[in-house]
C-alpha positions in Angstrom: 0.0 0.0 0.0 1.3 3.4 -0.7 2.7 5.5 2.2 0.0 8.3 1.6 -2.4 5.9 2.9 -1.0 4.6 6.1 -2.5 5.3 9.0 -6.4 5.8 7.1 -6.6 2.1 6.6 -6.2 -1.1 7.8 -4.8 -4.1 6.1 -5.5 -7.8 7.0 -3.8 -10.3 4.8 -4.5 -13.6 4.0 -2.4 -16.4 2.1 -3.9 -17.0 -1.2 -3.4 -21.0 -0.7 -7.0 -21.7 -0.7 -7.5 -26.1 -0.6 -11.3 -28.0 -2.4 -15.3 -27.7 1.3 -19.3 -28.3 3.9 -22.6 -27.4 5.3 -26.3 -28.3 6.4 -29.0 -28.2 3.8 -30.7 -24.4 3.9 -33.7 -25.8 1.7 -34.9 -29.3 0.7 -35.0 -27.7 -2.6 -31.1 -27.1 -3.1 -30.6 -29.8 -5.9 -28.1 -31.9 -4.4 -24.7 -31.3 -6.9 -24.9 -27.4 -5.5 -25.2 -29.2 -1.7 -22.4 -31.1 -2.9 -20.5 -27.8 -4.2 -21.4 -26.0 -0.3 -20.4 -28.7 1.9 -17.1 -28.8 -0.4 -16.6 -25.0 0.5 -17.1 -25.5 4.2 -14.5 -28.2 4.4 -12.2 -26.0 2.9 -12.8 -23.3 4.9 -12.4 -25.4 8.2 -9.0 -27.0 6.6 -7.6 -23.2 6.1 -8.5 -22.0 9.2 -5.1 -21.2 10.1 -4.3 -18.9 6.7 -7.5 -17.2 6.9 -8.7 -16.8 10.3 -12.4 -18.5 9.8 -13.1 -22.3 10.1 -16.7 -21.5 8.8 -18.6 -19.0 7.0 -22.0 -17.3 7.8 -24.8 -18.6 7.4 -26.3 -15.4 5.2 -23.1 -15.9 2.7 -23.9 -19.7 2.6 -27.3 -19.1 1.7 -26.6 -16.4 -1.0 -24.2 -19.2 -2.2 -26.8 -21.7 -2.5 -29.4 -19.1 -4.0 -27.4 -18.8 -7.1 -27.2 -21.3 -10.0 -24.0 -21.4 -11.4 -24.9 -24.0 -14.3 -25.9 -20.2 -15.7 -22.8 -18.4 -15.6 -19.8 -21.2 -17.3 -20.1 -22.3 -20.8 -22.6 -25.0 -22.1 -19.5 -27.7 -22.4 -18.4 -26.6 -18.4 -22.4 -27.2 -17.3 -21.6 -30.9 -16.3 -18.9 -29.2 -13.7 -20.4 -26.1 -13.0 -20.8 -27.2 -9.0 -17.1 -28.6 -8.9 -15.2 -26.7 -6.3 -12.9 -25.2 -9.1 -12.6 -22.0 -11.7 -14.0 -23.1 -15.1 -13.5 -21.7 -18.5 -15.9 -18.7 -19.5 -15.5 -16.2 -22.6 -12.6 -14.0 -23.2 -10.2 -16.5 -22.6 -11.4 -15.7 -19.0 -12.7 -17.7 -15.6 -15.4 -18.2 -13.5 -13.8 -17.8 -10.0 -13.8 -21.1 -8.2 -16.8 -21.4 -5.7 -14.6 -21.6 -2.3 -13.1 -18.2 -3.4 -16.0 -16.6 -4.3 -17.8 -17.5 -0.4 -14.4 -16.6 1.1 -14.0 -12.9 -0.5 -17.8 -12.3 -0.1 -17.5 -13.1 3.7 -15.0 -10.8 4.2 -16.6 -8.4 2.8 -19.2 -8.8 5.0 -21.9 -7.2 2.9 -24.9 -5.9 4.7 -28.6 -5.2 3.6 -28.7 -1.5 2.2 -24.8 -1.7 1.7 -23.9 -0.5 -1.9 -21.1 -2.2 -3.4 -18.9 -2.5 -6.2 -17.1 -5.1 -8.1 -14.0 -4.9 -10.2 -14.4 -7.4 -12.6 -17.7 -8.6 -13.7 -16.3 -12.1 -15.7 -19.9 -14.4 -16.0 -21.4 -12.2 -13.4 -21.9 -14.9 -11.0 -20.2 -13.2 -7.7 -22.7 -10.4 -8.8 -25.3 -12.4 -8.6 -23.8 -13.8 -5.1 -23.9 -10.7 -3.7 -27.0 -9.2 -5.1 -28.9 -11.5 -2.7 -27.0 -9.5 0.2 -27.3 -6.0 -0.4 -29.2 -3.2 -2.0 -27.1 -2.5 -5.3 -24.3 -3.9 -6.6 -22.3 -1.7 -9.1 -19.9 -4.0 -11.6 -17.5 -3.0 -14.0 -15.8 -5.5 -16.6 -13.0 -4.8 -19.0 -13.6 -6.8 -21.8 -17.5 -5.6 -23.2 -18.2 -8.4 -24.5 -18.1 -10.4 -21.5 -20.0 -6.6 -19.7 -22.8 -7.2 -22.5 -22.9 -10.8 -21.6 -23.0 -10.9 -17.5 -25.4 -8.2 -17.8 -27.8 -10.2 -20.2 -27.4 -13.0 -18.2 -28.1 -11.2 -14.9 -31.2 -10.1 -16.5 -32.6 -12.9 -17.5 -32.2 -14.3 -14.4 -34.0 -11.6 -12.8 -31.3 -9.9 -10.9 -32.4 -6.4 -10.8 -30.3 -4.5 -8.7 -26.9 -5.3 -10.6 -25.8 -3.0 -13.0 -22.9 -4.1 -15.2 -21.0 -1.6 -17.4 -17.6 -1.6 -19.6 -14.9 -0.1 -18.6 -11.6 -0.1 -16.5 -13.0 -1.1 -13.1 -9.6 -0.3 -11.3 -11.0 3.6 -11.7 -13.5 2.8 -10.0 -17.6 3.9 -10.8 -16.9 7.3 -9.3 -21.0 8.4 -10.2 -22.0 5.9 -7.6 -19.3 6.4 -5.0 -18.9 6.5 -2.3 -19.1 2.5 -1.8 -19.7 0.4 1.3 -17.6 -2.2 -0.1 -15.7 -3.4 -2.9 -14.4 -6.7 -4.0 -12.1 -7.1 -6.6 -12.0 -10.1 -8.5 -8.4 -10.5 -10.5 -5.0 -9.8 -9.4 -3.9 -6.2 -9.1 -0.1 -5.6 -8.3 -0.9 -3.3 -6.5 -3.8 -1.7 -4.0 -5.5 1.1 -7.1 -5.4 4.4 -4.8 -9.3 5.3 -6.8 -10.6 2.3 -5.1 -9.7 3.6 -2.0 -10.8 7.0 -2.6 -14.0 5.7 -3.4 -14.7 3.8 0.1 -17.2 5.1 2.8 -15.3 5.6 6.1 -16.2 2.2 7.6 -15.7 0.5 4.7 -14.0 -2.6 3.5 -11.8 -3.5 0.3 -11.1 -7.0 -0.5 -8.8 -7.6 -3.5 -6.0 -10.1 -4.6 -2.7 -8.9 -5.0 0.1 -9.9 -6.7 1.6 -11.2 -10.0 -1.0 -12.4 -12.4 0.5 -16.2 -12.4 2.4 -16.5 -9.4 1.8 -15.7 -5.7 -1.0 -13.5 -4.9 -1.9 -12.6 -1.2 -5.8 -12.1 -0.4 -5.9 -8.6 1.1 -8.7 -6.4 3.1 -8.5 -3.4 3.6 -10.4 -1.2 6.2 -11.3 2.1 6.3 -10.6 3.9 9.8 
């Protein structure tokens, strides 16, 4: 983090070794491969309890986890593994985030009802659609605008109102809708983007990956004093 920012934040970090999950049925209706897909995530949680601090997850991040269909969000030919606890192929030469990482950033985030957040990163729009079941809006940006065009027709469809997707470069932020309760970034940054911070409420929270693209990567939060 840059010196200019000491002392206004604070910074948790968390090893970015993150292992395959568990957890009791919310609903009889959960069909049983996305049961299979949450208990998965709460073993893994309870296995990296000593990297991340948490040997379980809420039970309101669970449940947003097991609202969402991710057969949805990966590619017809992924649909058969769409509740594996892995990342999956999506367009762009791009990845659906891997279900354990997607419950892990969300809980530290800690997203509350009425809380407007942002997300860096849009891919398939599925940790949009996580989250839209745990706050008021959700504000994403994506890069590549075909894959903005795509998540946001998907989202749609699936009647996820309260996300709004747009193009652009997300590491500036969504300044029109600022300031955010939280923000979650979803791919590597080498470093902390000062705009993101900027664009915090005091109070809140930043959760973002950093490091180089293919090699070691730390899972950071950051706090707003």
């Amino acid at each position: 983090m840059n010196d200019a920012y000491r002392g206004k934040y604070r910074l948790t970090r968390f090893l970015a070794v993150f292992l395959a999950i568990t957890m009791n049925s919310y609903s009889e209706d959960i069909p049983p491969e996305r049961e299979s897909m949450l208990e998965a995530i709460r073993v893994s949680v309870r296995n990296s309890a000593d990297y991340t601090g948490r040997a379980e997850l809420s039970d309101r991040v669970m449940g947003a986890m097991a609202a969402v269909a991710r057969e949805e969000f990966v590619l017809p030919a992924y649909r058969h593994r769409a509740y594996a606890n892995t990342p999956l192929p999506i367009e762009a030469g791009q990845t659906i985030s891997q279900p354990l990482i997607v419950a892990l950033m969300t809980e530290l985030l800690d997203p509350q009802p009425g809380d407007v957040v942002l997300e860096v990163g849009t891919g398939s729009g599925y940790q949009a659609a996580v989250l839209s079941g745990l706050v008021t809006p959700v504000y994403s940006v994506q890069i590549v605008p075909d894959l903005a065009t795509s998540a946001a027709e998907v989202l749609g469809r699936l009647g996820y109102s309260n996300v709004k997707v747009r193009a652009g470069d997300g590491y500036a932020g969504w300044p029109e809708h600022a300031p955010f309760d939280g923000i979650i970034v979803t791919a590597a940054a080498e470093e902390i983007p000062a705009p993101l911070l900027q664009q915090l409420k005091p109070g809140g929270k930043l959760v973002i990956p950093v490091g180089a693209e293919h090699g070691y990567q730390e899972l950071l939060l950051v706090e707003v004093d």
